[in-house]
C-alpha positions as CSV (number, residue, x, y, z in Angstrom):
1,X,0.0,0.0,0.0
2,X,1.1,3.4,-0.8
3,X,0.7,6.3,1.5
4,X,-0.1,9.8,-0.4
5,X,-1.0,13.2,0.5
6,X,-4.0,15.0,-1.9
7,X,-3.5,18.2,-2.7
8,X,-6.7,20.0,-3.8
9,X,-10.5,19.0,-3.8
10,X,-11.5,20.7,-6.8
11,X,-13.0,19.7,-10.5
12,X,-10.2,17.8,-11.2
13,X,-10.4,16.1,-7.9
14,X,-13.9,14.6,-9.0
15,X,-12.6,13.4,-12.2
16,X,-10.2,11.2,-10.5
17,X,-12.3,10.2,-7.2
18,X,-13.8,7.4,-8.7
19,X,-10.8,5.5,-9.8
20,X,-9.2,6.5,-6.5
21,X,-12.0,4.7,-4.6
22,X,-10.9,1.7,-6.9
23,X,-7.8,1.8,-5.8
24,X,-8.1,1.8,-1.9
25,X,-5.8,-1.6,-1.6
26,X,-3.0,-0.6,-3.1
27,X,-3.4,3.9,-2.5
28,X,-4.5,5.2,0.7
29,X,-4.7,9.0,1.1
30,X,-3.0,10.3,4.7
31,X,-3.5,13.6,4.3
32,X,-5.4,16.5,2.6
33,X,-4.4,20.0,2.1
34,X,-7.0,22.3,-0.1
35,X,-7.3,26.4,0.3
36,X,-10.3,26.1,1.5
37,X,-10.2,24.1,4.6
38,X,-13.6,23.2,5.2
39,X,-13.6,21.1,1.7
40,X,-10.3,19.3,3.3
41,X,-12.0,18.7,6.0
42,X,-14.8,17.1,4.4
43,X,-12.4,15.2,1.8
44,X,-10.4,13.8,4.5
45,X,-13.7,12.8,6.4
46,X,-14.5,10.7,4.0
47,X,-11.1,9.1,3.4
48,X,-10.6,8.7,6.5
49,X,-7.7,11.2,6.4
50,X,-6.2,14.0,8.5
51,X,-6.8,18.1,7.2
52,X,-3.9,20.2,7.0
53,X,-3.2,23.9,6.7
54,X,-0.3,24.0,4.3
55,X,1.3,22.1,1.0
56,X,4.9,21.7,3.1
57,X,2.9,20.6,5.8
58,X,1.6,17.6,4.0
59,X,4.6,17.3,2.2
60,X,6.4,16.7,5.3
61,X,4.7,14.3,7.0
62,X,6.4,11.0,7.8
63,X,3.5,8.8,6.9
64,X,3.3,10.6,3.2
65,X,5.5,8.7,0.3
66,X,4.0,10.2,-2.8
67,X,1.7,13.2,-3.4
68,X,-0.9,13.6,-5.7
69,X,-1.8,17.0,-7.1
70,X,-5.3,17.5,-8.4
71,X,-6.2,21.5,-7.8
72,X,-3.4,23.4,-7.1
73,X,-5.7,26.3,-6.7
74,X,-4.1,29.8,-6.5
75,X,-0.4,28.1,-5.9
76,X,-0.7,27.5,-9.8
77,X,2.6,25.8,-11.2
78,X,4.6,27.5,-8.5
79,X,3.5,23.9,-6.2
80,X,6.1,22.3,-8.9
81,X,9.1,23.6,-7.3
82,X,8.3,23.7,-4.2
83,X,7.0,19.5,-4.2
84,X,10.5,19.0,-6.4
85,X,12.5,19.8,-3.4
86,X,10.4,17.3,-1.1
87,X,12.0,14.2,-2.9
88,X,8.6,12.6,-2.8
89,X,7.2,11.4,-5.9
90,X,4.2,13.5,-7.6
91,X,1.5,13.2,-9.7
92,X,0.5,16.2,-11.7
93,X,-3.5,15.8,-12.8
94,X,-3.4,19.9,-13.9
95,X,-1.8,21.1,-17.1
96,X,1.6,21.9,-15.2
97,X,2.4,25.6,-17.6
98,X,0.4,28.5,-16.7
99,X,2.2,30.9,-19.4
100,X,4.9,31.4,-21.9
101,X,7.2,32.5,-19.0
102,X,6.2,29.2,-17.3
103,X,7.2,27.2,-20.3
104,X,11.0,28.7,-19.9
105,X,11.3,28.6,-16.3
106,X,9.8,25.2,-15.7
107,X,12.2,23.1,-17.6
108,X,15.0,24.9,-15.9
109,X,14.1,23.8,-12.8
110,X,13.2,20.5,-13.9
111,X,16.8,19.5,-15.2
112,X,18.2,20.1,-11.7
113,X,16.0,17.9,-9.8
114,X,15.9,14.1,-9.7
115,X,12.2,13.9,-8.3
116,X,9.7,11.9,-9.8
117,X,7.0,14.5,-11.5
118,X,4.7,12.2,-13.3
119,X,1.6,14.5,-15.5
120,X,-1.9,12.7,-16.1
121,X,-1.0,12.2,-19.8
122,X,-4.7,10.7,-20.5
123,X,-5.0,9.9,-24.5
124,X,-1.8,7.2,-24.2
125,X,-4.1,5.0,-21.9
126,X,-7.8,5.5,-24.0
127,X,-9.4,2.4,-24.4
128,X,-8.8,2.7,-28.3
129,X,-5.0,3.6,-27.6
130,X,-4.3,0.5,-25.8
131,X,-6.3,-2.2,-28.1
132,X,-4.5,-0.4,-31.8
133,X,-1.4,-0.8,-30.4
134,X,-2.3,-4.9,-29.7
135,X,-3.4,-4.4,-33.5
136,X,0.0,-2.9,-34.8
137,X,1.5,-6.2,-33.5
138,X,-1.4,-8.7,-34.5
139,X,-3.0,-7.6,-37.1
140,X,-2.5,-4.3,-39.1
141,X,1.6,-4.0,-38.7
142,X,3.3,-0.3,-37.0
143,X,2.0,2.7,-38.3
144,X,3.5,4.9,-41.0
145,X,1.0,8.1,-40.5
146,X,-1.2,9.3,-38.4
147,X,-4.2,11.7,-39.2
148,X,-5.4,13.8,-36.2
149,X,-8.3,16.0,-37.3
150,X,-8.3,18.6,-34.2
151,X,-10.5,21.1,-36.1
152,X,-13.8,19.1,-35.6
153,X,-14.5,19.2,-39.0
154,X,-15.6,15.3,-38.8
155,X,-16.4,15.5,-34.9
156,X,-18.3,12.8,-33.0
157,X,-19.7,15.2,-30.3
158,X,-23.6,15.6,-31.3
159,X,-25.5,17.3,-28.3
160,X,-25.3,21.2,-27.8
161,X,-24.2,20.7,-24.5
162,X,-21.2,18.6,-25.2
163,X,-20.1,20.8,-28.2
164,X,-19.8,23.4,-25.5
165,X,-18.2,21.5,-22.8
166,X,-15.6,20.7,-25.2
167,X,-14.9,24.1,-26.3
168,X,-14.7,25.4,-23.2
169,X,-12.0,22.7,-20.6
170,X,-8.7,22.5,-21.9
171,X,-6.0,25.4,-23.7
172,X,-5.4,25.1,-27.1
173,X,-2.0,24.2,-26.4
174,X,-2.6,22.0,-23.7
175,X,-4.7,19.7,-26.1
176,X,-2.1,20.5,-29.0
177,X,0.7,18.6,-26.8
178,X,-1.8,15.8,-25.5
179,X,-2.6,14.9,-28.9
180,X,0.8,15.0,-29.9
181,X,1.6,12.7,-27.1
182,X,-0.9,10.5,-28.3
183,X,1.1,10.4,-31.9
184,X,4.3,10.0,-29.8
185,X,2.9,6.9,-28.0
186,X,1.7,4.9,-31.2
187,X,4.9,5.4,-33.0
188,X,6.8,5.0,-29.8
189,X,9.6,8.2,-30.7
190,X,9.6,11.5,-30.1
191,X,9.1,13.4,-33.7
192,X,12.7,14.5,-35.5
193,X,11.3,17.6,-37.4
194,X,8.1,19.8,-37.1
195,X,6.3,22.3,-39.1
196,X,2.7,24.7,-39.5
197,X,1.7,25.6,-42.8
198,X,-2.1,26.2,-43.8
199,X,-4.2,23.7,-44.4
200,X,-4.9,23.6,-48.8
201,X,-8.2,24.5,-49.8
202,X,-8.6,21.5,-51.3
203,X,-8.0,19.6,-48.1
204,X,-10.1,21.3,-46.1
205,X,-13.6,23.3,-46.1
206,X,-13.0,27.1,-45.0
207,X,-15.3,30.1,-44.7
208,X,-14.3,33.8,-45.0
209,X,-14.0,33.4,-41.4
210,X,-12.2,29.9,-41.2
211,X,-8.7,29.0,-41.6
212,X,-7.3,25.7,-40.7
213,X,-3.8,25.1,-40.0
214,X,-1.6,21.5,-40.4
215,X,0.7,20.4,-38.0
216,X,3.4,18.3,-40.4
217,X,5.6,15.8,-37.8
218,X,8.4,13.5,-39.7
219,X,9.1,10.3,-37.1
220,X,12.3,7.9,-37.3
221,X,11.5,5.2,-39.5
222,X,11.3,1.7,-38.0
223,X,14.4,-0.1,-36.7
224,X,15.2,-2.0,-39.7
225,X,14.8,-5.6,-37.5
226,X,11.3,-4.7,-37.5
227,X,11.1,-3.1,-40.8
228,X,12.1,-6.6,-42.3
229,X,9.3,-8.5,-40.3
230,X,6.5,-6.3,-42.0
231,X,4.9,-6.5,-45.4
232,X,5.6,-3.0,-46.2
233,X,4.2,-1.3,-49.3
234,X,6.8,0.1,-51.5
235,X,5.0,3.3,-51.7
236,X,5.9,3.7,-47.9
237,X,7.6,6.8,-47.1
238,X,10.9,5.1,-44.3
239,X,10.1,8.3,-42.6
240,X,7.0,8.1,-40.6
241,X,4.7,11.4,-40.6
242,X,1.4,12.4,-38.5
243,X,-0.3,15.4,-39.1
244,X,-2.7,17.6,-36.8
245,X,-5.4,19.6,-38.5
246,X,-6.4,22.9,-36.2
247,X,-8.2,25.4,-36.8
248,X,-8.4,29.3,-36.1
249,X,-11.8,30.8,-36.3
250,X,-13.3,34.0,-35.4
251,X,-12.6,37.0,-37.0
252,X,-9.1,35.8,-38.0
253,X,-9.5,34.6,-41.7
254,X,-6.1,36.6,-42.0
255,X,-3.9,35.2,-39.1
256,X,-0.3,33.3,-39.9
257,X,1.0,30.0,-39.0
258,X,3.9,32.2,-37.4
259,X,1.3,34.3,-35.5
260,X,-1.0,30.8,-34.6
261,X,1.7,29.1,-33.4
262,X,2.7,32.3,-31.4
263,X,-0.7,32.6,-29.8
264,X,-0.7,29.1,-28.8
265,X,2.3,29.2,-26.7
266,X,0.9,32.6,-25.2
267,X,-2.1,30.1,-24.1
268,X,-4.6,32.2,-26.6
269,X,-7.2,30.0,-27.1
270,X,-9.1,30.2,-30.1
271,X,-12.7,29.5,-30.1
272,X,-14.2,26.9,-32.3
273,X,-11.2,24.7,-31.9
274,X,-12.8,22.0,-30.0
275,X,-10.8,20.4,-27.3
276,X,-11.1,16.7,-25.5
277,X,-12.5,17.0,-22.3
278,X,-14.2,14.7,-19.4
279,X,-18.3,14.7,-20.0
280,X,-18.6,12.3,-17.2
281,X,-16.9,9.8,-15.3
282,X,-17.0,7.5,-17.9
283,X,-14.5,6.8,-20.5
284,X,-16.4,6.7,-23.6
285,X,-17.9,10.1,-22.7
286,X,-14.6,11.8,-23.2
287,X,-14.4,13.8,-26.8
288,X,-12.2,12.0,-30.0
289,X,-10.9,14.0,-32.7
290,X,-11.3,12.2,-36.1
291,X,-8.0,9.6,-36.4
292,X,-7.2,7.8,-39.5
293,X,-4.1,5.5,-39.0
294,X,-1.7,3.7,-42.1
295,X,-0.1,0.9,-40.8
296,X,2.4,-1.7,-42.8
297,X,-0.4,-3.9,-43.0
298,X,-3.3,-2.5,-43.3
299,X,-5.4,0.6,-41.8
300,X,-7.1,1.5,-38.9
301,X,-10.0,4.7,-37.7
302,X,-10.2,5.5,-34.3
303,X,-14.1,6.9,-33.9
304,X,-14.2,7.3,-30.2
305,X,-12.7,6.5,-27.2
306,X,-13.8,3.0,-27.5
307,X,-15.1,2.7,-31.3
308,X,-12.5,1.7,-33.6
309,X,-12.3,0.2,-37.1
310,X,-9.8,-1.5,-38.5
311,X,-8.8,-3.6,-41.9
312,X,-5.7,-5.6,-42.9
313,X,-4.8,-6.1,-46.3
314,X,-7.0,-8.0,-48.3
315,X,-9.8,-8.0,-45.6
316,X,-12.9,-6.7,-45.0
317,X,-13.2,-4.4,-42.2
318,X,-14.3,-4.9,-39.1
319,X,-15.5,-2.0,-36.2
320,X,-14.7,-3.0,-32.5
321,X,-17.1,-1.7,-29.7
322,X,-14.3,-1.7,-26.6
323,X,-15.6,-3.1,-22.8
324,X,-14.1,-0.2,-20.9
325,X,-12.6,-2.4,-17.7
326,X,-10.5,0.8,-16.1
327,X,-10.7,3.8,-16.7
328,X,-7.8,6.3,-17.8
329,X,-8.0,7.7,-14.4
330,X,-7.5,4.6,-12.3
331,X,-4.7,3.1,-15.2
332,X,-2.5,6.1,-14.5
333,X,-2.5,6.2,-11.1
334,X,-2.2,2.1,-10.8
335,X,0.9,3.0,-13.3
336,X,2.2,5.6,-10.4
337,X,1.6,3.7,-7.6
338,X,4.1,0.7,-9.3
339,X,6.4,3.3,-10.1
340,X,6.4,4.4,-6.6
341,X,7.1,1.2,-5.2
342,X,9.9,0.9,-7.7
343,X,9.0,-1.0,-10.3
344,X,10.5,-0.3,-14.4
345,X,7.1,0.1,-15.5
346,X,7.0,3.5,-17.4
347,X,5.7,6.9,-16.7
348,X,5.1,10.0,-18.3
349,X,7.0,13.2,-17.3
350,X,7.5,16.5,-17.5
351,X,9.9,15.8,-20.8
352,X,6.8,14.3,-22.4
353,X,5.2,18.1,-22.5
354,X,8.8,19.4,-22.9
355,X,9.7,18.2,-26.1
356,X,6.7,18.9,-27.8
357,X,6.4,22.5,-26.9
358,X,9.8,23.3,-28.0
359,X,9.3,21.4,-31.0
360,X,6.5,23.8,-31.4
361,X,8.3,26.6,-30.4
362,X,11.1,25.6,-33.3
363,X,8.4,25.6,-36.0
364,X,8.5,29.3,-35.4
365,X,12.7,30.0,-35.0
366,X,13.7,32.7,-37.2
């Protein structure tokens, strides 16, 4: 059993308390620390707990091996630091940047300290995720490019209330780098080359009002080993490529991918890009961009978080409705907890978000 301390009973502490009550064998929470104290009081009531008055007070406890971060509330990313220097092990449910000067200062920081900072990176452990990857090695062979249609252009979300809910939860650039950790995952490598252009006309359907933008990623080809093994077309590009269709919408019909890019880092949102976000405590209520997949093998079309369709070569296709047994939730904190314990399994951190931004940020370099 680990021992943690909870830090903040907010929204994002409701998302996860579900899979934390799943998890009461192997995760017991000591103590609780919010900025209001009267919700601490009632969180650690019911988790049979002790309230505290401070972050470095629960940090400090003897009977606290790992922390878990939900709601940082007004201490923002500054909690980062501070919970580096405890040598305790955190998990990081919030986006962990809270500006551009963030996104310079954080890494800094970061490469000095030896703590384990783990992020909730959600999309690697989506029910689809998990059962294309058992497809790349079964069925349909490693992928060779990924289409991520971010602009909701083709999206699944049909109510009025959803399309707002996923408008409104996550920054642009915060769903930008989860998505491209999602790409990142399925090719297993971190992309070698990056760039924005916008989207052709004859790609995509734009307004006076529209544009769309395309995200171009190039990815090592496969270790030739592996390369061997699979029936590759000869029309395969060895590089591997994804690319992210956004859009920017408004009155902005004449914005730059210099000036896009620029607003993203900046944490500008813009408003009809639609952005993943947690509907309910359910899985399959969660928001999925349009995913078309090219494997060595065949292809694969990711509808939802647990719809998928899929077809090898020479093969009719067949769609897979998923039996969601865990949630993402509960699989990244079962994945921490191990971790914690000190087991090789791994973990996201903070060079997962890292990368991709200052990939982003090189798209832009002069």
């Amino acid at each position: 059993m680990i021992q943690v301390g909870l830090v903040g009973v907010g929204p994002q502490w409701e998302r996860f308390r579900p899979a934390l009550a799943r998890l009461r064998q192997p995760i017991h929470v000591e103590a609780v620390y919010d900025p209001v104290f009267a919700r601490a009081e009632k969180a650690a009531k019911d988790l049979d707990a002790d309230p505290v008055t401070g972050i470095s007070a629960l940090a400090n406890r003897g009977n606290v091996e790992a922390i878990l971060v939900m709601d940082p509330a007004w201490t923002r990313t500054a909690v980062l630091p501070l919970l580096a220097r405890q040598e305790k092990p955190v998990f990081f449910a919030p986006w962990p940047f809270s500006g551009q000067d963030n996104q310079t200062r954080q890494p800094a920081w970061h490469a000095d300290s030896d703590n384990l900072i783990v992020p909730a990176m959600w999309r690697r452990f989506s029910p689809v995720a998990i059962r294309v990857q058992e497809l790349f090695a079964t069925e349909i062979g490693q992928p060779n490019e990924i289409v991520v249609d971010l602009a909701g252009q083709h999206s699944s979300v049909e109510t009025e209330e959803q399309r707002a809910a996923t408008s409104a939860a996550d920054s642009t650039l915060e769903s930008l780098v989860g998505w491209l950790d999602f790409c990142r995952t399925l090719f297993r490598a971190f992309p070698i080359a990056a760039s924005v252009c916008p989207t052709p006309d004859s790609e995509a359907t734009t307004t006076a009002t529209d544009r769309f933008f395309d995200f171009h990623l190039s990815y090592p080809p496969l270790a030739a080993s592996k390369a061997a093994s699979e029936k590759l077309r000869t029309d395969v590009n060895p590089n591997r490529t994804a690319k992210l269709t956004l859009r920017a919408a408004g009155n902005e019909a004449t914005i730059t991918a210099t000036s896009f890019v620029q607003d993203l880092m900046a944490g500008r949102r813009h408003s009809s890009l639609l952005t993943p976000t947690l509907l309910g405590t359910d899985a399959s209520h969660r928001w999925m961009p349009q995913v078309k997949l090219r494997c060595g093998n065949g292809r694969a079309e990711l509808k939802s978080t647990t719809e998928l369709s899929w077809q090898a070569d020479s093969a009719e296709s067949i769609h897979e409705t998923l039996t969601v047994d865990r949630c993402e939730e509960e699989i990244m904190l079962d994945i921490f907890c191990r971790r914690v314990v000190g087991g090789l399994i791994p973990v996201a951190d903070l060079n997962d978000i890292i990368r991709p931004i200052q990939l982003l940020r090189d798209c832009i370099a002069p």
